[in-house]
FILUM-891928 format. One record per residue (C-alpha): residue in three letters; x, y, z. Coordinates in Angstrom, 3 decimals, decimal comma, always signed. Layout:
BEGIN
residu=ALA | x=X | y=Y | z=Z
...
***
This chain:
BEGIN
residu=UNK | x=+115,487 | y=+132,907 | z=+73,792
residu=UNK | x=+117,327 | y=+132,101 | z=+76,998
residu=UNK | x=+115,688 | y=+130,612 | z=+79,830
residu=UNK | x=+114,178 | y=+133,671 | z=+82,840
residu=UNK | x=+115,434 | y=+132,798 | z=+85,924
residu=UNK | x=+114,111 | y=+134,712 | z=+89,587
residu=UNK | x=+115,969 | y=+134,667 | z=+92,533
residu=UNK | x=+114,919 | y=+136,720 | z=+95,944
residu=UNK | x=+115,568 | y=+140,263 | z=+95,043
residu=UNK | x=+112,569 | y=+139,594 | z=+92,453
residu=UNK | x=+109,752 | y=+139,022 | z=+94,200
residu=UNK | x=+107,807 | y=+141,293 | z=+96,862
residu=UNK | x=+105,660 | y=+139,809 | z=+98,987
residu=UNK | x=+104,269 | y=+143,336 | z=+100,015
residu=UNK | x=+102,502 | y=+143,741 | z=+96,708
residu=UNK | x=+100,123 | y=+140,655 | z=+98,497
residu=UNK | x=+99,015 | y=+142,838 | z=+101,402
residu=UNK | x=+95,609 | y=+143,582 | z=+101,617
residu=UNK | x=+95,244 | y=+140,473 | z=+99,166
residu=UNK | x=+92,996 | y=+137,721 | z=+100,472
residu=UNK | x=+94,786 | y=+134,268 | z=+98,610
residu=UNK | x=+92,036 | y=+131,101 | z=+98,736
residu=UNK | x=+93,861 | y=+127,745 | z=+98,460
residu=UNK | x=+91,176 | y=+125,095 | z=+96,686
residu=UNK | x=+92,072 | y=+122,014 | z=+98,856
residu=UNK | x=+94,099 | y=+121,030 | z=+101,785
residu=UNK | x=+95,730 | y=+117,962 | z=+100,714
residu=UNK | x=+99,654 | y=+117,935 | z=+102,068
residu=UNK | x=+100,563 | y=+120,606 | z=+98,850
residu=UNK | x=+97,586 | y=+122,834 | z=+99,656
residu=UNK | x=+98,638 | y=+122,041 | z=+103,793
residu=UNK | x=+102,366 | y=+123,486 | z=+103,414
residu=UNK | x=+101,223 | y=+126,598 | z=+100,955
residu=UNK | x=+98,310 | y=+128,111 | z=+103,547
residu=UNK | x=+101,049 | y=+127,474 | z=+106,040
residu=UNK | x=+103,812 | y=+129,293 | z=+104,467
residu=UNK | x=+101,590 | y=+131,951 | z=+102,807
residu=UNK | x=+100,281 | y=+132,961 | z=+106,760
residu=UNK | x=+103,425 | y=+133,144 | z=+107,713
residu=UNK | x=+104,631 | y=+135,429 | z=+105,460
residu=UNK | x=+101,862 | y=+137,800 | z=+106,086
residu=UNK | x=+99,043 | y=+137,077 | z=+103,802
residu=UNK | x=+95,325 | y=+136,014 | z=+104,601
residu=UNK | x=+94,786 | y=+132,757 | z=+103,348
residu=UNK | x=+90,425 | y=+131,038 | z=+103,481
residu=UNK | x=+90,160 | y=+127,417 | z=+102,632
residu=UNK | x=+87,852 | y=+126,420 | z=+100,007
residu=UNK | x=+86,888 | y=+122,697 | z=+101,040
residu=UNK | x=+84,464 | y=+120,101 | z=+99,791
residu=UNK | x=+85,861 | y=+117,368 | z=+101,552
residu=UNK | x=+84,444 | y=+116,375 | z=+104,664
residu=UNK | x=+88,184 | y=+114,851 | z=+105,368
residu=UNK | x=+90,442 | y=+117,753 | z=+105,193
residu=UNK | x=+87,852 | y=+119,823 | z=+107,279
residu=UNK | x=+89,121 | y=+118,559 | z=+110,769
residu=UNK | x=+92,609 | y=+119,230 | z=+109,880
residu=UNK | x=+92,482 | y=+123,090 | z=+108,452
residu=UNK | x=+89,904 | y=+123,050 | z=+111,545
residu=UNK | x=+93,297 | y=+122,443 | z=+113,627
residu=UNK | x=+95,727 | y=+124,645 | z=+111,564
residu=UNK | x=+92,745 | y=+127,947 | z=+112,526
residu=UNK | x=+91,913 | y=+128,596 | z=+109,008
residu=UNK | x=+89,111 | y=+130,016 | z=+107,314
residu=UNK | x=+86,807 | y=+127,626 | z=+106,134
residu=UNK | x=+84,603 | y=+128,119 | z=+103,053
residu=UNK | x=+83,103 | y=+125,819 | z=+100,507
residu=UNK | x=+84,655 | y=+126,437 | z=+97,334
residu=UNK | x=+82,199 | y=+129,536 | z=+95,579
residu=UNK | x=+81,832 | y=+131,585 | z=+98,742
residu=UNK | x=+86,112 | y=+131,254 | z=+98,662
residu=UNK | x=+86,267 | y=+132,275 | z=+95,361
residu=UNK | x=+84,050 | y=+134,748 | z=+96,074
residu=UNK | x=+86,132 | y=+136,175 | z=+99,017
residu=UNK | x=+89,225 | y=+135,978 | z=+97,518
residu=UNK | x=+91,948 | y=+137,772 | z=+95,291
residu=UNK | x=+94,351 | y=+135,131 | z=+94,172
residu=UNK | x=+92,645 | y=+130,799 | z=+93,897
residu=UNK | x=+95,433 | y=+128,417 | z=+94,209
residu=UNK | x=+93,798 | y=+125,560 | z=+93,034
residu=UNK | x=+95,711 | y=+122,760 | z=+94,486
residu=UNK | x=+93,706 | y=+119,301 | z=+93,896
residu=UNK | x=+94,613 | y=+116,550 | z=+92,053
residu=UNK | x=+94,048 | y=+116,367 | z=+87,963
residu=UNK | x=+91,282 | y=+114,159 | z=+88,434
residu=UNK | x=+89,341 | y=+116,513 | z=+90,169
residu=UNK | x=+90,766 | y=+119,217 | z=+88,527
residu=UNK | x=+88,309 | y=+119,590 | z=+85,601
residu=UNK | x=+84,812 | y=+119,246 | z=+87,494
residu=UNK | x=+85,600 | y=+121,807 | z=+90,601
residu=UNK | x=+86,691 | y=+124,506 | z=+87,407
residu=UNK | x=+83,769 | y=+123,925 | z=+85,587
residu=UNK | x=+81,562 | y=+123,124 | z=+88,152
residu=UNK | x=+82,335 | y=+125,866 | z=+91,251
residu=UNK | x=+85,355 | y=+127,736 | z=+90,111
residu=UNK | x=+83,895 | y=+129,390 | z=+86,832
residu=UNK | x=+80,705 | y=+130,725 | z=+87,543
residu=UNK | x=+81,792 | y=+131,868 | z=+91,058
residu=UNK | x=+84,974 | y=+134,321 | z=+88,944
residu=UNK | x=+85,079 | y=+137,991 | z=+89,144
residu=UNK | x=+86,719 | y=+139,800 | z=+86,559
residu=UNK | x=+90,763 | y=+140,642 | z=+88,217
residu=UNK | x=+90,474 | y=+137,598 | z=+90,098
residu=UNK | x=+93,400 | y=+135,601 | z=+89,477
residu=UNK | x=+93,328 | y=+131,830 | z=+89,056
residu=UNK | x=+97,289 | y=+129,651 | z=+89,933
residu=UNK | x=+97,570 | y=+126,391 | z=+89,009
residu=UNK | x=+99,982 | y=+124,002 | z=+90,426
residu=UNK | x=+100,295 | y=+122,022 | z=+87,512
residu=UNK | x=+100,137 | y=+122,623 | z=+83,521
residu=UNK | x=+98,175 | y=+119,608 | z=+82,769
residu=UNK | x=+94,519 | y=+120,519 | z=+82,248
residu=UNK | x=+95,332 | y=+123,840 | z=+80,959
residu=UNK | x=+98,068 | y=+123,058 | z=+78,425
residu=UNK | x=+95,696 | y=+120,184 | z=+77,200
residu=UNK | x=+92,881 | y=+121,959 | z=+76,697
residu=UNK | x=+90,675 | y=+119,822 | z=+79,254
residu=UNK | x=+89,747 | y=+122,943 | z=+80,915
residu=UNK | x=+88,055 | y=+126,062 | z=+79,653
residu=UNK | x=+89,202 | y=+129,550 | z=+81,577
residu=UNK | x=+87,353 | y=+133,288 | z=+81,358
residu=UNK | x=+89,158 | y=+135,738 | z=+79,562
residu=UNK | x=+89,125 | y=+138,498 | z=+81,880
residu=UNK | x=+91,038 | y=+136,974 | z=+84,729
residu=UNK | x=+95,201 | y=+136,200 | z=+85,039
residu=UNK | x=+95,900 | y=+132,659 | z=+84,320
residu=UNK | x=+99,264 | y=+131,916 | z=+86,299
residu=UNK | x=+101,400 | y=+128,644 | z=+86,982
residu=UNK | x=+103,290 | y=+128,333 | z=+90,225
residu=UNK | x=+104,788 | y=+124,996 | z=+90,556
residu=UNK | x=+106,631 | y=+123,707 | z=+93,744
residu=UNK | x=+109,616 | y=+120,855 | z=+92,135
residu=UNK | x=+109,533 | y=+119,220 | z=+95,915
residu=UNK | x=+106,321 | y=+117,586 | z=+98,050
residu=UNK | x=+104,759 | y=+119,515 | z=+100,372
residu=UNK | x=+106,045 | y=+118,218 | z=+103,484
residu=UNK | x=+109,626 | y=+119,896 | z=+101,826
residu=UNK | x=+107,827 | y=+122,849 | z=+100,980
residu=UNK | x=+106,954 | y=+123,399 | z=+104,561
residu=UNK | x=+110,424 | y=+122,349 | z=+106,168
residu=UNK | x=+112,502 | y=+124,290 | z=+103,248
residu=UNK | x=+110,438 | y=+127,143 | z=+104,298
residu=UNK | x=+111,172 | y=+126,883 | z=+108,409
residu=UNK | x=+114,488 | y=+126,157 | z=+107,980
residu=UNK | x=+114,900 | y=+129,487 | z=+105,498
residu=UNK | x=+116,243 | y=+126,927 | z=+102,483
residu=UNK | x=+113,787 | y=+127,473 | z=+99,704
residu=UNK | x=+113,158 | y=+125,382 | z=+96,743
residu=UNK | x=+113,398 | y=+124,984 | z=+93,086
residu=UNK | x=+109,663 | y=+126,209 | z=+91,398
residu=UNK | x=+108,169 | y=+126,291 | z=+87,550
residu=UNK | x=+106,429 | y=+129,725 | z=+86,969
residu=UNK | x=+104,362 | y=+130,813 | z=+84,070
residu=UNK | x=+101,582 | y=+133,118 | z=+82,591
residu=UNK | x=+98,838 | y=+131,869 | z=+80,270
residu=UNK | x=+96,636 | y=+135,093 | z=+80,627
residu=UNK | x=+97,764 | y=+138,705 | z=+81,761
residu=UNK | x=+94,815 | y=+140,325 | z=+81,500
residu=UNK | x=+95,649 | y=+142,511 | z=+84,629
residu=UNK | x=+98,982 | y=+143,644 | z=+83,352
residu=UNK | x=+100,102 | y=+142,511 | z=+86,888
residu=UNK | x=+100,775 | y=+139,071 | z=+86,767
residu=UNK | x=+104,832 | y=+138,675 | z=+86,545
residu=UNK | x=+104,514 | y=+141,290 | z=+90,411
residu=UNK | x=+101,927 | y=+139,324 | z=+91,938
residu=UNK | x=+103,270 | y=+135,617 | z=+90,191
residu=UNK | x=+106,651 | y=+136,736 | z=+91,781
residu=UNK | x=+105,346 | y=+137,674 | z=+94,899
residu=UNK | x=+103,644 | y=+134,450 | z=+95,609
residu=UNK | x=+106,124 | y=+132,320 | z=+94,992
residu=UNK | x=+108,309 | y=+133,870 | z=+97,245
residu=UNK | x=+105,424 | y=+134,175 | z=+99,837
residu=UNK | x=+105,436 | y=+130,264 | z=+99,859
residu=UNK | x=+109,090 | y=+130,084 | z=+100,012
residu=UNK | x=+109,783 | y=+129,517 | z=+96,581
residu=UNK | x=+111,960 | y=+132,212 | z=+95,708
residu=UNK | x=+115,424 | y=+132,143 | z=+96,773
residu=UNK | x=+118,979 | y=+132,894 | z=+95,681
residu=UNK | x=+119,975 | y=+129,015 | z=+95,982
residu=UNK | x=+116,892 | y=+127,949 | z=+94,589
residu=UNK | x=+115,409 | y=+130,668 | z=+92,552
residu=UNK | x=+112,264 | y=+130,239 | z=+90,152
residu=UNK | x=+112,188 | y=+129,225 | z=+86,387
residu=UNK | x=+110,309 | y=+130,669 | z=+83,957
residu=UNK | x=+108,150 | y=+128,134 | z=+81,766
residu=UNK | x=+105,166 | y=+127,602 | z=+79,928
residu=UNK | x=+102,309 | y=+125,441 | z=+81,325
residu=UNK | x=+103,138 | y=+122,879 | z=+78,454
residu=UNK | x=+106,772 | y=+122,909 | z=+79,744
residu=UNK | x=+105,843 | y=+121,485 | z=+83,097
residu=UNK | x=+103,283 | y=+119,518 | z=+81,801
residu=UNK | x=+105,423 | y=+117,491 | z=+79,055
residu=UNK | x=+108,498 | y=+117,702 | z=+81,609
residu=UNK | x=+106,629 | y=+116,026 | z=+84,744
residu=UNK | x=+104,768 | y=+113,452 | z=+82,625
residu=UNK | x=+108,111 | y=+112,777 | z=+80,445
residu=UNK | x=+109,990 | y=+112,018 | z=+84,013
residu=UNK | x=+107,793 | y=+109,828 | z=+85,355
residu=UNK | x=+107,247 | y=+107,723 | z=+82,266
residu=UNK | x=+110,863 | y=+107,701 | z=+81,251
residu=UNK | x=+112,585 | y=+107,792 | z=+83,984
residu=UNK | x=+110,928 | y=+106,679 | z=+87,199
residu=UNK | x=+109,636 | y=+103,852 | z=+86,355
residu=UNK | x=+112,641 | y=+102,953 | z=+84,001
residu=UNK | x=+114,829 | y=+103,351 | z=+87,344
residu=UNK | x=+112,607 | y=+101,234 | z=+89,491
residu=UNK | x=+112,822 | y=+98,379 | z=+86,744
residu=UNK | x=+116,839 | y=+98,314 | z=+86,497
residu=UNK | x=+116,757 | y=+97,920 | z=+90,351
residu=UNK | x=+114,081 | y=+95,272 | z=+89,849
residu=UNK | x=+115,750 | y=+93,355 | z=+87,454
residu=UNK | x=+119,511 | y=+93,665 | z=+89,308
residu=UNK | x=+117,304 | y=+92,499 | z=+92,535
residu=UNK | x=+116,263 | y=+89,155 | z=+90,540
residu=UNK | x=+119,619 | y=+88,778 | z=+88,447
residu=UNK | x=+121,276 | y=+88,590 | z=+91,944
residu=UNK | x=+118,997 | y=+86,058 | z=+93,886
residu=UNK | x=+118,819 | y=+83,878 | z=+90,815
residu=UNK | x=+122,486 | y=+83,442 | z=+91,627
residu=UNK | x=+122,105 | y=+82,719 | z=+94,932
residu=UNK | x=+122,845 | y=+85,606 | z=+97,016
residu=UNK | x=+120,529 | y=+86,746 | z=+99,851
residu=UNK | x=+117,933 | y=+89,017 | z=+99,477
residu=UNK | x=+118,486 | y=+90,801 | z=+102,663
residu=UNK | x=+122,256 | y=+91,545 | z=+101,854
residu=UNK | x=+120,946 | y=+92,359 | z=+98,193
residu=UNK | x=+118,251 | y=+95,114 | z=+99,108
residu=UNK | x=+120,508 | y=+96,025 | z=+101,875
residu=UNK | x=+123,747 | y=+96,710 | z=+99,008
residu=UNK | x=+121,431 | y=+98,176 | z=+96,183
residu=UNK | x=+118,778 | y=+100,278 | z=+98,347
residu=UNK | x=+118,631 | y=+100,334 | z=+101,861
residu=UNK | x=+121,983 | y=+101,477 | z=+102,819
residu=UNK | x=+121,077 | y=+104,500 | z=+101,427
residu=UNK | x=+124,179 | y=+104,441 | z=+99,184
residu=UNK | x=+121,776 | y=+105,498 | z=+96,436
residu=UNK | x=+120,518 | y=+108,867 | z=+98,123
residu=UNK | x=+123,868 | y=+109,581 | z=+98,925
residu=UNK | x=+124,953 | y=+109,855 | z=+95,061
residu=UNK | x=+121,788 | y=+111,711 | z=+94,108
residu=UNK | x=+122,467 | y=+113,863 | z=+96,824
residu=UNK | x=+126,378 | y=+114,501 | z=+95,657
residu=UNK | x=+124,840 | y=+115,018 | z=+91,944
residu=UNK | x=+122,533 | y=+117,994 | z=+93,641
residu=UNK | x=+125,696 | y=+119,392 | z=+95,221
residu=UNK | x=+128,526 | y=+118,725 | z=+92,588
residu=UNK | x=+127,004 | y=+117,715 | z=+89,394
residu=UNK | x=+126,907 | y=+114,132 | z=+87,587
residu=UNK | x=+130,751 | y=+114,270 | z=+86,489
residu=UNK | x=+132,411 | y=+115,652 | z=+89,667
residu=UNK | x=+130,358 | y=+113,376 | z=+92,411
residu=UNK | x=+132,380 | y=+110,413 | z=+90,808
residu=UNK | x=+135,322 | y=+111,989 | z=+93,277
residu=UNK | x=+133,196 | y=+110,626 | z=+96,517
residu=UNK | x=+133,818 | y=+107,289 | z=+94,759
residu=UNK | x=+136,844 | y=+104,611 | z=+95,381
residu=UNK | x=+138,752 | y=+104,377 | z=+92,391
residu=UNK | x=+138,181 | y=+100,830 | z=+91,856
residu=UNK | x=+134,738 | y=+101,836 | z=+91,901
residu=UNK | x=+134,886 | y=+104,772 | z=+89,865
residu=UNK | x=+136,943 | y=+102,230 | z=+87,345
residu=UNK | x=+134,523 | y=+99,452 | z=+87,433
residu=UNK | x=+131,600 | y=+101,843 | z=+86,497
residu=UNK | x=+133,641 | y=+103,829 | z=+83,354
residu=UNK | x=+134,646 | y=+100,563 | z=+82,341
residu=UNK | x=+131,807 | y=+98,290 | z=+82,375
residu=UNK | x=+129,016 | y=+101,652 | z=+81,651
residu=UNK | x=+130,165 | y=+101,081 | z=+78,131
residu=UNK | x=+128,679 | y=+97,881 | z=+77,603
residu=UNK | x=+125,177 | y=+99,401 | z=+78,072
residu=UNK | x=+125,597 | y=+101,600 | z=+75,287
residu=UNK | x=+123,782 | y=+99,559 | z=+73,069
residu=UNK | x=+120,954 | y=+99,595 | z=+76,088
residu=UNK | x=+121,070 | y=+103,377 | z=+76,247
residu=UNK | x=+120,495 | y=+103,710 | z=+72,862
residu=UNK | x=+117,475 | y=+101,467 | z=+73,174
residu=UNK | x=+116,062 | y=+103,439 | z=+75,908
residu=UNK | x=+116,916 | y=+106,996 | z=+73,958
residu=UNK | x=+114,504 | y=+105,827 | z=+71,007
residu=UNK | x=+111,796 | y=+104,646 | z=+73,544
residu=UNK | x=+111,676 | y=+108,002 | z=+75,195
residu=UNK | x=+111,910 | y=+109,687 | z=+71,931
residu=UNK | x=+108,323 | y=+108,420 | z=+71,299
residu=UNK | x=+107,194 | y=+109,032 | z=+74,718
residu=UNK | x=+108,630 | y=+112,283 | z=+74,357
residu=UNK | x=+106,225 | y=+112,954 | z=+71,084
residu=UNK | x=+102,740 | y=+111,157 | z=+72,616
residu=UNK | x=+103,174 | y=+113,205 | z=+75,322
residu=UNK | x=+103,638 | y=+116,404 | z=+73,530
residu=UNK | x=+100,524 | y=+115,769 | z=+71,014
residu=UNK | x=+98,341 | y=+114,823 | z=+73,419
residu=UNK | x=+98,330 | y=+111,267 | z=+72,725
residu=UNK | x=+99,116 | y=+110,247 | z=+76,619
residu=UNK | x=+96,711 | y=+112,914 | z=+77,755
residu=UNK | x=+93,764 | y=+111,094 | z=+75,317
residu=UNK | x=+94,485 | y=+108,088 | z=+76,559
residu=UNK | x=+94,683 | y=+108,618 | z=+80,437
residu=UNK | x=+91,664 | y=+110,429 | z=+80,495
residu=UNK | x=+89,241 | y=+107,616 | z=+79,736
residu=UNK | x=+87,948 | y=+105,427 | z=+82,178
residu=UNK | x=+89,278 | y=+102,493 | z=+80,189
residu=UNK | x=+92,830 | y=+103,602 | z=+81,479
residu=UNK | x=+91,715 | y=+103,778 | z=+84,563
residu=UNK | x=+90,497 | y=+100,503 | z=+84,967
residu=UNK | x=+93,745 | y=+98,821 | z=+82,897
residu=UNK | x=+95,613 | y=+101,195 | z=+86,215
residu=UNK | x=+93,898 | y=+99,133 | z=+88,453
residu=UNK | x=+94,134 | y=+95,273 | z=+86,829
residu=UNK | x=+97,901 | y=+96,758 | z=+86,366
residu=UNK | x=+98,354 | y=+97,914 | z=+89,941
residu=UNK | x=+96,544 | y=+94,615 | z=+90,910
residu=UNK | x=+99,054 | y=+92,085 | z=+89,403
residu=UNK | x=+102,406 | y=+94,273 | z=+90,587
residu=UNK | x=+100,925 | y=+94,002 | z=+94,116
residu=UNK | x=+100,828 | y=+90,357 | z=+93,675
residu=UNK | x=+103,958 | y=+88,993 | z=+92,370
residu=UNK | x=+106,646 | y=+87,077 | z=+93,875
residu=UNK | x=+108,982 | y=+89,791 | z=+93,871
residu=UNK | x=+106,346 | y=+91,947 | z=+96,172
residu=UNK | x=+105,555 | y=+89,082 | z=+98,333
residu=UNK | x=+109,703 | y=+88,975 | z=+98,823
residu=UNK | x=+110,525 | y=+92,697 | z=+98,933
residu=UNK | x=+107,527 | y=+92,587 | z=+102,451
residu=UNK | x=+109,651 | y=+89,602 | z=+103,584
residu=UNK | x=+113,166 | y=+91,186 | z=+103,579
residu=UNK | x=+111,917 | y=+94,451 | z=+105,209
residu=UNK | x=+109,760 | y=+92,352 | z=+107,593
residu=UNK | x=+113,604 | y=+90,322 | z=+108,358
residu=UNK | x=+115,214 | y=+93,610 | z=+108,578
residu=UNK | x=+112,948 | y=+95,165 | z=+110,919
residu=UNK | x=+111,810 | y=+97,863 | z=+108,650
residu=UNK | x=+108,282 | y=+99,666 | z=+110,120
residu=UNK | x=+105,174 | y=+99,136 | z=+108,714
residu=UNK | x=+103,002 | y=+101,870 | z=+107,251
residu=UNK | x=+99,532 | y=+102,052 | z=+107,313
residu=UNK | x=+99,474 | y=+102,886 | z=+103,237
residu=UNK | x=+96,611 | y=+102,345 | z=+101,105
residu=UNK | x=+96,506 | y=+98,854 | z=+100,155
residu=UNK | x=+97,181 | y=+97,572 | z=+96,554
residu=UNK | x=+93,649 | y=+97,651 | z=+94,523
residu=UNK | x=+91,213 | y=+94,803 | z=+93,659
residu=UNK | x=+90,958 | y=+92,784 | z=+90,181
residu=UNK | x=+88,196 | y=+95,266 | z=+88,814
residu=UNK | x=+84,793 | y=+93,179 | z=+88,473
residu=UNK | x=+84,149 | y=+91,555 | z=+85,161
residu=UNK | x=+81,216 | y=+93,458 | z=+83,698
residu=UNK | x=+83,554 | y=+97,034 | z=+83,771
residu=UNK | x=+86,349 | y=+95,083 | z=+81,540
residu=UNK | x=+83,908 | y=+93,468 | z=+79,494
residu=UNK | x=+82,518 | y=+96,781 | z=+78,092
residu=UNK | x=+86,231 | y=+97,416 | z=+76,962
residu=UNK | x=+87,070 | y=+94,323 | z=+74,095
residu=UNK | x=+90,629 | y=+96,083 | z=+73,642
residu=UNK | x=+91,246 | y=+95,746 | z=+77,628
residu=UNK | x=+89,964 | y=+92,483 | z=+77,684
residu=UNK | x=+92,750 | y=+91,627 | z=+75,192
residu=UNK | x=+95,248 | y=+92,815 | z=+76,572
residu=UNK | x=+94,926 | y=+91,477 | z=+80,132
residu=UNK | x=+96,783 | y=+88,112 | z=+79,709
residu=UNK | x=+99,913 | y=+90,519 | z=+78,175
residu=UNK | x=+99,928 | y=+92,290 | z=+81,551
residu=UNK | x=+99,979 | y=+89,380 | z=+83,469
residu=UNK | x=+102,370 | y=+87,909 | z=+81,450
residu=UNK | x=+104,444 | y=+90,325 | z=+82,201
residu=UNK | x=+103,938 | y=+90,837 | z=+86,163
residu=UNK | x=+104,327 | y=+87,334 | z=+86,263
residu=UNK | x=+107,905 | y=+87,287 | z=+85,332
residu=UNK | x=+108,666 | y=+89,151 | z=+88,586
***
């Protein structure tokens, strides 16, 4: 079956008038969306229960509702919270505030293709899935650019939702013929946005990491090291020439003796690559049967998150990453600060966790 593909001559944003849309949230995703959906003509009500996002749709002049008077109001709920919230505002406020035609979008497959969320029959089901953040959401839409989007059905009880699915993505600014919208199912975008960041990401992050240490050990300094491997921007550059070109062709933007040294010397991680191919094979597979999904949603994992996030926060290598930006005159952000060791009475409940802890910090300790 080949892959259904939507560029701008597919969507009409006129089957939305009349159409009142409720975006569930107003995070920087939910922000961009209202945004973009106003200006392309469409009445958009906030459905808020957090006393923090209240000021700032107060400031954008939207509609403000709590969440079953916007369902209530409203043809089209884009629920756009995170997955942790995800399965209480459904169950809780989005449910038994449905009318039958009302049509419930999801920004992310998650809950629905893991069954942690239970939906009515009589109402469209739809994924619409942004590939950028939402501050790119909003600028790709003022600047007329568009962006790349996942789009799927999981209930058509209307018989309308490929029109209105279509229409909405290209309302937001998600429907373009440079970056048109691809059809997939909510598993799809599930598996493929947990598969990335557990196989790829993270992998990425620890090659720099470990090139970073390799480096210093041998004397170089750090500020000419970070400077070489990330903050030149050298990096961005390539991923920017693999958007444009491809992954064989942006070698041309390369020196030769570059180009060389990378062909040449690539093959001796062959043996590394193949390493790495059978580790993501069995990501690949827990993620796909639910395993991950089982896992993560206990509150177990979401302590052994925190004692993890609490050791990476305090190794060397953080301590010396702050150090070379502070050198190099980097700004600081005000971002949320790393968590704290969780309390002993939560880890004791978990014998398993307990176990495991000096593993972790075995391992954070290395860096």
């Amino acid at each position: 079956m080949s892959t259904q593909i939507y560029f701008t001559q597919d969507g009409e944003v006129s089957n939305l008038q009349e159409k009142t849309v409720a975006i569930i949230g107003y995070g920087n995703q939910a922000r961009a969306q209202a945004l973009n959906l106003r200006d392309s003509g469409i009445k958009v009500i906030l459905g808020l229960e957090k006393e923090k996002y209240k000021q700032r749709a107060q400031k954008d002049d939207f509609p403000i509702f709590n969440i079953p008077k916007a369902v209530e109001h409203s043809d089209f709920i884009l629920l756009l919270v995170s997955d942790e919230d995800m399965v209480r505002i459904v169950s809780e406020t989005i449910n038994p505030s449905l009318k039958e035609n009302q049509t419930i979008v999801f920004a992310s497959g998650y809950t629905v293709a893991f069954n942690l969320v239970t939906l009515p029959e009589k109402n469209d089901v739809l994924l619409l899935s942004p590939r950028v953040p939402g501050i790119a959401i909003r600028e790709s839409f003022i600047q007329n650019k568009g962006f790349f989007s996942f789009i799927g059905i999981h209930q058509d009880f209307s018989g309308n939702a490929k029109q209105n699915l279509l229409a909405l993505t290209k309302a937001i600014g998600g429907l373009t013929d440079t970056r048109p919208a691809i059809e997939v199912t909510f598993k799809h975008q599930a598996v493929l946005s947990l598969f990335a960041s557990q196989t790829f990401s993270y992998a990425l992050t620890q090659v720099l990491l470990r090139s970073i240490l390799r480096l210093i050990e041998d004397g170089y300094p750090p500020e000419a090291i970070f400077v070489e491997l990330i903050l030149s921007g050298e990096g961005r550059f390539t991923v920017d020439k693999i958007i444009d070109v491809g992954m064989i062709k942006q070698m041309n933007y390369h020196s030769q003796t570059s180009q060389y040294g990378q062909m040449s010397r690539g093959v001796k991680f062959r043996g590394v690559a193949k390493k790495v191919e059978e580790i993501q094979r069995v990501i690949l597979h827990e993620i796909e049967n639910g395993q991950f999904v089982k896992e993560w949603e206990t509150f177990e994992s979401k302590l052994k998150l925190q004692i993890m996030r609490y050791f990476e926060g305090n190794t060397k290598f953080a301590a010396l990453e702050q150090q070379v930006r502070d050198n190099l005159n980097f700004k600081k952000l005000s971002i949320e600060k790393e968590p704290d060791f969780p309390p002993d009475d939560k880890i004791n409940q978990y014998p398993q966790l307990k176990k495991e802890i000096d593993n972790i910090r075995a391992f954070y300790d290395g860096l």
